[in-house]
C-alpha positions in Angstrom: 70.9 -70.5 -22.1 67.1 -70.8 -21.9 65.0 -67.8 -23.2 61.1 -67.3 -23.1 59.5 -64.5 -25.0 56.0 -62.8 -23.4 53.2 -61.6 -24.3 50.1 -61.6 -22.1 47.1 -59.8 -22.5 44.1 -58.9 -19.9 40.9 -57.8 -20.5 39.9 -56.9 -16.6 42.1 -56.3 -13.9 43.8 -59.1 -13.1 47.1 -60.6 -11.7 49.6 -62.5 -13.8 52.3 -64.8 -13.1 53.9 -64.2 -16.6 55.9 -67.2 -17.0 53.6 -69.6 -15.3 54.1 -73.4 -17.6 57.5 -72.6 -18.5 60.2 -75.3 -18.3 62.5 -73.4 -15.8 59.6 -71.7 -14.0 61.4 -74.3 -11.5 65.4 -73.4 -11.7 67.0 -76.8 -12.4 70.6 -75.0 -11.5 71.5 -72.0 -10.3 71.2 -69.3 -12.7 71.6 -65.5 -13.6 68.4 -64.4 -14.3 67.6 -61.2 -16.9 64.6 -59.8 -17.4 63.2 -57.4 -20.2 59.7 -56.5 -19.9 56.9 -53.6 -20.9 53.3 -52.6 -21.4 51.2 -51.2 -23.9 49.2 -48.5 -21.0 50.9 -46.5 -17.6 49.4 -48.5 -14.6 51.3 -52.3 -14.8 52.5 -53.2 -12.1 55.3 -56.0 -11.6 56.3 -58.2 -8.7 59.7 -60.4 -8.7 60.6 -63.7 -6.6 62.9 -66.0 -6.3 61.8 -68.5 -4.1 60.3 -67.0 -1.2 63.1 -63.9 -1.7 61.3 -60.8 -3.0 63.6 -59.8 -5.8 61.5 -56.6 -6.3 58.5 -55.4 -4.9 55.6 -53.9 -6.2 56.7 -51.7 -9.1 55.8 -50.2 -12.5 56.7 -51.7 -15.8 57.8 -49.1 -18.5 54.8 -48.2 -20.5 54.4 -47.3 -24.4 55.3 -50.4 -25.7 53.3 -51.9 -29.2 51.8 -55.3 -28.3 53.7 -58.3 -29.9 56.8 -56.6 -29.8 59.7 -57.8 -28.0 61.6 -55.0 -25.8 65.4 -54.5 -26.4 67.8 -53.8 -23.9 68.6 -49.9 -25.5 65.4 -48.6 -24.8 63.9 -51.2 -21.8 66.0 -51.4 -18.5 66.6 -54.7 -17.6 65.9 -56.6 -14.4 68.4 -58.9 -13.1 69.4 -61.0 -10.0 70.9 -64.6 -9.3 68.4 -67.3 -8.3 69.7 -70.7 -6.2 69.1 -74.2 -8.3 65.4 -75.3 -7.1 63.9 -71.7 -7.0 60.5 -71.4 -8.1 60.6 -67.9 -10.2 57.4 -65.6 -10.3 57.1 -62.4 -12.5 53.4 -61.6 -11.1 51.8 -58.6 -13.4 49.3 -56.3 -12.2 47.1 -55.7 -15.0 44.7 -52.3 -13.8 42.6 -53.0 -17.0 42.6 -54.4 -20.7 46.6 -54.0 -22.1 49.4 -56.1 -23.2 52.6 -57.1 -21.3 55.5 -58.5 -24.0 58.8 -59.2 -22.4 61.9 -61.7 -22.6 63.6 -63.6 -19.9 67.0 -65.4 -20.4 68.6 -67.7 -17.5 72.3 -68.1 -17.7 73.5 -70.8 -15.8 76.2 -69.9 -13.0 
């Protein structure tokens, strides 16, 4: 099962696809997808797709995180959803200003 840990920082407000370059940005199979992520300020924002399927719109991240640190699943809620083989996945981060976004994504092959 593939795993990527995140950590992006911004400086300015920006907009983030946080796993752009990875190996199965591009789902070679399906796949369950799991998603732990979190940022260091209150304002992140995060988009999900699968494809051109909007897994989850527009919503805020849990804040309070420390940067570099990797969330767990006891105190981070996880996002998770099924994505068809050949799915381009997006996790697009709304930064409102300078913070850090850490996170970890596992795909599980169906």
């Amino acid at each position: 099962m593939p795993q990527l840990n995140i950590s992006n920082t911004a400086t300015a407000a920006s907009v983030v696809n946080v796993i752009a370059g990875w190996q199965y940005e591009y789902l070679p199979w399906p796949a369950r997808i799991k998603l732990l992520i979190r940022a260091t300020i209150v304002g992140v924002t995060l988009v999900v797709f699968s494809g051109s399927e909007t897994i989850m719109e527009e919503s805020p991240i849990q804040a309070g995180g420390t940067a570099g640190g990797t969330p767990a699943e006891l105190t981070t809620p996880p996002i998770v959803f099924d994505a068809p083989g050949g799915d381009r996945l997006k996790f697009n981060v709304r930064f409102p200003g300078a913070a850090t976004v850490d996170g970890i994504v596992w795909a599980f092959p169906l």
